[in-house]
N, CA, C and O atoms as CSV, one atom per row, in Angstrom:
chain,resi,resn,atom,element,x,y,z
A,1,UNK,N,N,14.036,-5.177,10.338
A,1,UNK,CA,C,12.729,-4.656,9.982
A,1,UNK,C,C,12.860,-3.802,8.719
A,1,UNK,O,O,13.959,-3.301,8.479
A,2,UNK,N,N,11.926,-3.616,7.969
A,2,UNK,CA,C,12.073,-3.328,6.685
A,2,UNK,C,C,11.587,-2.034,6.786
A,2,UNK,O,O,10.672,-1.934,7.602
A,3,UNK,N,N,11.920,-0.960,6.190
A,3,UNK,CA,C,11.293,0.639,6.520
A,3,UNK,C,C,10.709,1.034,5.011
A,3,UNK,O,O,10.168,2.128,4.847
A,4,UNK,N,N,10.807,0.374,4.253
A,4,UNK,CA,C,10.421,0.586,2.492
A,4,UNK,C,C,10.151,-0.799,2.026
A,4,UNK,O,O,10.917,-1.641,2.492
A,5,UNK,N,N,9.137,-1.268,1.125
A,5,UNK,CA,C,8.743,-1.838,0.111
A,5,UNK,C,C,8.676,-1.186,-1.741
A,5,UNK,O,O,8.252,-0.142,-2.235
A,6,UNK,N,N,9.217,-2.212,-2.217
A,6,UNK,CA,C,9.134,-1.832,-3.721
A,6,UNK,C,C,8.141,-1.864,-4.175
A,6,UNK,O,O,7.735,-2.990,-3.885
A,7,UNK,N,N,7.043,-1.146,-4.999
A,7,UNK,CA,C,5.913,-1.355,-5.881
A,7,UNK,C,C,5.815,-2.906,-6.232
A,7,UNK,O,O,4.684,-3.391,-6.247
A,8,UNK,N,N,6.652,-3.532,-6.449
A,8,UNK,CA,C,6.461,-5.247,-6.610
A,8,UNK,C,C,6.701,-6.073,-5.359
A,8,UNK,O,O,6.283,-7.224,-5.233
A,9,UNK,N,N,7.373,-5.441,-4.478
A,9,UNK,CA,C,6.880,-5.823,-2.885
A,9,UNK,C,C,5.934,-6.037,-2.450
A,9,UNK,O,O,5.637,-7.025,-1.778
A,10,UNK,N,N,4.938,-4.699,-2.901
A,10,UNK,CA,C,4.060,-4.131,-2.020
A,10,UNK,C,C,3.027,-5.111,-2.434
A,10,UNK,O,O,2.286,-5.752,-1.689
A,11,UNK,N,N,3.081,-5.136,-3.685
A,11,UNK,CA,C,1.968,-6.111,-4.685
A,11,UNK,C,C,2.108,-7.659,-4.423
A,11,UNK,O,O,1.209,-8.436,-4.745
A,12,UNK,N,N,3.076,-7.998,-3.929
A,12,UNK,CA,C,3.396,-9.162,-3.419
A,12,UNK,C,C,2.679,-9.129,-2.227
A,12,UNK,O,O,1.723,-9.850,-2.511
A,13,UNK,N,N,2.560,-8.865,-1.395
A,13,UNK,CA,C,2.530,-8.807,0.107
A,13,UNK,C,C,0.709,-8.417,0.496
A,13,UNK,O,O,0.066,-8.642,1.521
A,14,UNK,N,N,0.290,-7.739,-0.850
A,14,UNK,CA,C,-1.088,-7.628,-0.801
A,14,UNK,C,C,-1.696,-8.597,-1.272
A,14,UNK,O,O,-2.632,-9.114,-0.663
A,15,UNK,N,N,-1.257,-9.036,-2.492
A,15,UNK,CA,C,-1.976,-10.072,-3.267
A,15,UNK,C,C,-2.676,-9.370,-4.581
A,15,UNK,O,O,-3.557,-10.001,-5.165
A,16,UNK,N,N,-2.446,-8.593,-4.860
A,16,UNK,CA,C,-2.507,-7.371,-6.168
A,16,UNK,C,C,-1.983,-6.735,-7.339
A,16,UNK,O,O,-0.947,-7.395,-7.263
A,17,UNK,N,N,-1.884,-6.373,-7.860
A,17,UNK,CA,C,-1.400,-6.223,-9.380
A,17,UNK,C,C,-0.660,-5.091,-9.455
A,17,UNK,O,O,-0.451,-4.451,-8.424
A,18,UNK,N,N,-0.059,-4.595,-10.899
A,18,UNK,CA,C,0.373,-3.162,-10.377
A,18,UNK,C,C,-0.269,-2.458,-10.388
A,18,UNK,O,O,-0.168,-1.458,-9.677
A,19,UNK,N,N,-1.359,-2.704,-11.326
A,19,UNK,CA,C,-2.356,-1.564,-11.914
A,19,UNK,C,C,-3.312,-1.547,-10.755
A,19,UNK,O,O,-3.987,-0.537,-10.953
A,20,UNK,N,N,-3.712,-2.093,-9.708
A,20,UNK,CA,C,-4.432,-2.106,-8.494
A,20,UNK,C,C,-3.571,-0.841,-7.975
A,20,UNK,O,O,-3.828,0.362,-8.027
A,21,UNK,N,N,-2.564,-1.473,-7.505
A,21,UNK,CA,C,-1.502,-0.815,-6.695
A,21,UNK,C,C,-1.232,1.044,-7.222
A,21,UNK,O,O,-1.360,2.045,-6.517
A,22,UNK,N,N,-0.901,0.963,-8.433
A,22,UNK,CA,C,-1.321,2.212,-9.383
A,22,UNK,C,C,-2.317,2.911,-8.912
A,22,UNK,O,O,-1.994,3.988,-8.412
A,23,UNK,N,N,-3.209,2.694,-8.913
A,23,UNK,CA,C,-4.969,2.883,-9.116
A,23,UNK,C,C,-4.644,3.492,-7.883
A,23,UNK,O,O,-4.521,4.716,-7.900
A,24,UNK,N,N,-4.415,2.655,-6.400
A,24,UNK,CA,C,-4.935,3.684,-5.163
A,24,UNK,C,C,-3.474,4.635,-4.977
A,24,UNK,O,O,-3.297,5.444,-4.066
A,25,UNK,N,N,-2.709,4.385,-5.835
A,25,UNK,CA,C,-1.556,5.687,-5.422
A,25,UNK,C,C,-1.876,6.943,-6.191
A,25,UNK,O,O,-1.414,8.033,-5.853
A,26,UNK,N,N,-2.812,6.754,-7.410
A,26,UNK,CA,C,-2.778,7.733,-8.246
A,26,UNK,C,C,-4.510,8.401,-7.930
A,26,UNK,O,O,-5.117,9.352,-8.423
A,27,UNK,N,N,-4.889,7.345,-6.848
A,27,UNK,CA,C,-6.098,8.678,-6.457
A,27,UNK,C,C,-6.151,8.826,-4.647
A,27,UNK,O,O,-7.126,8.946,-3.905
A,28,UNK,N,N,-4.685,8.760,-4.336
A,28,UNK,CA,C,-4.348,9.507,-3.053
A,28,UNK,C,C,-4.548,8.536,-2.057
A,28,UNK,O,O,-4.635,9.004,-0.922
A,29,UNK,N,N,-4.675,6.939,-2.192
A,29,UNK,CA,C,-5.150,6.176,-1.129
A,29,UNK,C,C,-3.965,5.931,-0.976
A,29,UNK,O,O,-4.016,5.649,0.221
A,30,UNK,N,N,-2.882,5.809,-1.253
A,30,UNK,CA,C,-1.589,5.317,-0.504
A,30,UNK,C,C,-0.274,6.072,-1.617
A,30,UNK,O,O,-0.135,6.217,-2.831
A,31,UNK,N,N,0.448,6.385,-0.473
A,31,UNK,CA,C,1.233,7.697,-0.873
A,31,UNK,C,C,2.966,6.438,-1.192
A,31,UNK,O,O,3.265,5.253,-1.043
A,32,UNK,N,N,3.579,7.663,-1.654
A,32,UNK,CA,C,4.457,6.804,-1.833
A,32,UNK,C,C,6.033,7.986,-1.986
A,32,UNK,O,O,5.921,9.212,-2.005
A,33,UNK,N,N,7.131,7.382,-2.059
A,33,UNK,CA,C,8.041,8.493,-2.436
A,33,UNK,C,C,9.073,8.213,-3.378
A,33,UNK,O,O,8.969,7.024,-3.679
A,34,UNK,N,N,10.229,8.864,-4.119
A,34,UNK,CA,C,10.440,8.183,-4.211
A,34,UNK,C,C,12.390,8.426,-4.303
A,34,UNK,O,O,12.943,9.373,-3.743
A,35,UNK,N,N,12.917,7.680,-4.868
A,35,UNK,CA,C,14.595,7.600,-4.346
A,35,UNK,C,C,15.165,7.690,-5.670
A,35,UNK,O,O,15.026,6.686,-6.369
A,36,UNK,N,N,15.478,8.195,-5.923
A,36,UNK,CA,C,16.300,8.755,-7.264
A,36,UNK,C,C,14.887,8.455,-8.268
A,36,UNK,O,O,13.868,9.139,-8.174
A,37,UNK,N,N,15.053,7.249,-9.275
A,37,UNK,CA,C,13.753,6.664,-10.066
A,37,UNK,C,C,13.275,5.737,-9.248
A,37,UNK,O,O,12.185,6.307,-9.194
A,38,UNK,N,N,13.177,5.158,-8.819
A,38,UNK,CA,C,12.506,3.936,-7.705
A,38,UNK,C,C,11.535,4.637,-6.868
A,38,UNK,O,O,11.877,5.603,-6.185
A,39,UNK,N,N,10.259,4.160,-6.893
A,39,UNK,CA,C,9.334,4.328,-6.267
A,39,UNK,C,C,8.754,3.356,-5.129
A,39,UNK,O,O,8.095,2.329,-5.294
A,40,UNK,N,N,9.191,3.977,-3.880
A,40,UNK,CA,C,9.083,3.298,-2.405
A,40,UNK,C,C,8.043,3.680,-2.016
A,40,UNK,O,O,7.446,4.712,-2.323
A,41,UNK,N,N,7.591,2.407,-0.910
A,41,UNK,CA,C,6.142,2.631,-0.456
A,41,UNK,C,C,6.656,2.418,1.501
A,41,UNK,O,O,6.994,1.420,2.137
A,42,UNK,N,N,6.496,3.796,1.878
A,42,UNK,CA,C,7.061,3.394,3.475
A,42,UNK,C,C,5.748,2.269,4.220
A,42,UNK,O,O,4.537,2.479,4.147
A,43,UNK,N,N,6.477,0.973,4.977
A,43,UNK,CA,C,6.209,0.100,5.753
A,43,UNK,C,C,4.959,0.816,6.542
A,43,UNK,O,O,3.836,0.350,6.348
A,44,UNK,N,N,5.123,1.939,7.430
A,44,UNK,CA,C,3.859,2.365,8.134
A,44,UNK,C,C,2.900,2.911,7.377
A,44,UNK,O,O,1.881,3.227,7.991
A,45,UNK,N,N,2.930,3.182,5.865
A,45,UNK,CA,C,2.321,3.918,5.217
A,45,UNK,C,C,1.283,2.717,4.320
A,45,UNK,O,O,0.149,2.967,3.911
A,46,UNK,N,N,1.810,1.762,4.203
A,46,UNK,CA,C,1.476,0.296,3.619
A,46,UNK,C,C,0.473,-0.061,4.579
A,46,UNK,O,O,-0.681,-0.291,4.219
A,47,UNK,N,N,0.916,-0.135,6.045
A,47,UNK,CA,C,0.231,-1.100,7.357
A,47,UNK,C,C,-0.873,0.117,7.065
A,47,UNK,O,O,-1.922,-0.368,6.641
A,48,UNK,N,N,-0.910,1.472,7.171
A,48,UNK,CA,C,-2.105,2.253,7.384
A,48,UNK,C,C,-3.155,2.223,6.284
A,48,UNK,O,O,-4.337,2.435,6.557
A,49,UNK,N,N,-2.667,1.911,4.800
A,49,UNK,CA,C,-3.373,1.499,3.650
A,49,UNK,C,C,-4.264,0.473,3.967
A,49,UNK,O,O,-5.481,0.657,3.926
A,50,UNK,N,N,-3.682,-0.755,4.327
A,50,UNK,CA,C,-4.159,-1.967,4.855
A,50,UNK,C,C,-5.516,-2.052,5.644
A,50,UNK,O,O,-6.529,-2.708,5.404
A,51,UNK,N,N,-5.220,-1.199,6.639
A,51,UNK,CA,C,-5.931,-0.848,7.925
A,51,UNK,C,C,-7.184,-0.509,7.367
A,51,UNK,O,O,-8.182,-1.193,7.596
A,52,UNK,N,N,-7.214,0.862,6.391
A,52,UNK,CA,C,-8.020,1.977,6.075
A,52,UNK,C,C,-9.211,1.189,5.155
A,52,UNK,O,O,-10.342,1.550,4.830
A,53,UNK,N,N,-8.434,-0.063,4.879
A,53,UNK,CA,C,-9.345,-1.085,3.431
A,53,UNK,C,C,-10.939,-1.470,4.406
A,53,UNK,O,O,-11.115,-1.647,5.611
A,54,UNK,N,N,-11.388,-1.477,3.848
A,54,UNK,CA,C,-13.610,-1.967,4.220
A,54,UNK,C,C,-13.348,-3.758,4.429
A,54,UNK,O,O,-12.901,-4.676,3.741
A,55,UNK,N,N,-13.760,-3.632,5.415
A,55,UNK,CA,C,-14.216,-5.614,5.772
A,55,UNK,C,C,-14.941,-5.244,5.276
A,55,UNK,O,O,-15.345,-4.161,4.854
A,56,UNK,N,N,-15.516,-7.592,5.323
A,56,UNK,CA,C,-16.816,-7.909,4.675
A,56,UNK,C,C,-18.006,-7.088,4.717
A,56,UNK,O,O,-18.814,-7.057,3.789
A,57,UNK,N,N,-18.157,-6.215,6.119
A,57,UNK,CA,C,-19.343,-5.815,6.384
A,57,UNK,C,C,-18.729,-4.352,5.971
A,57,UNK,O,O,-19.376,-3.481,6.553
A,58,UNK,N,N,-18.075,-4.006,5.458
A,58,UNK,CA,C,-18.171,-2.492,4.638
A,58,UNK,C,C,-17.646,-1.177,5.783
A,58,UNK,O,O,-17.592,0.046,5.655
A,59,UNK,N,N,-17.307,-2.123,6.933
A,59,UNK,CA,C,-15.983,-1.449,8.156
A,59,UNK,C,C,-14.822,-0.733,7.401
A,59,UNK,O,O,-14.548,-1.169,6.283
A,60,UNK,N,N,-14.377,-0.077,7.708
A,60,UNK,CA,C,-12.992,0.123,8.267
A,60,UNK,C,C,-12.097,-0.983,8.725
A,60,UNK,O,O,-12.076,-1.017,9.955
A,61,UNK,N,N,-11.334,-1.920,8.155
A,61,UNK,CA,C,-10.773,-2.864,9.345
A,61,UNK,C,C,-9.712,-2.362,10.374
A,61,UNK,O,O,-8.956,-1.487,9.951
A,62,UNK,N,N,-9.533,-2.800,11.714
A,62,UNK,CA,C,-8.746,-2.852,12.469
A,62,UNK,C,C,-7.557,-3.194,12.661
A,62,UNK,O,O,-6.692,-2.704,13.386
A,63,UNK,N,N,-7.546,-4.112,11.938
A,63,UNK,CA,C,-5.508,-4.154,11.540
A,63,UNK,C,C,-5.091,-4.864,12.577
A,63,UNK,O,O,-3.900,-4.755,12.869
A,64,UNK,N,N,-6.131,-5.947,13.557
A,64,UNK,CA,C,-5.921,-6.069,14.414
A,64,UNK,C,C,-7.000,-7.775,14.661
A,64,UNK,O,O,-7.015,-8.343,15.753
């Protein structure tokens, strides 16, 4: 099981760019840390990003 994704992981795995990916780290929607210069995005911190995103109907989705 994976406990970190790379910024080009993460963008992989969403379907998103960096500058997307940028965008919600740099106005607090998904946090990140980071390891010497490398900037990691923790696995539960990704799934809760995910979660927190608006369905079609402008929800909260469930992640589920």
């Amino acid at each position: 099981m994976k406990m970190t994704y790379s910024v080009a992981e993460a963008c992989q795995l969403l379907s998103v760019g960096r500058t997307t990916l940028y965008h919600a780290i740099k106005n607090g929607e998904l946090q990140v840390a980071k390891i010497g210069r490398r900037t990691v995005i923790r696995a539960d911190l990704l799934r809760a990003f995910v979660d927190g995103l608006p369905s079609k109907d402008g929800s909260a989705s469930s992640g589920k």
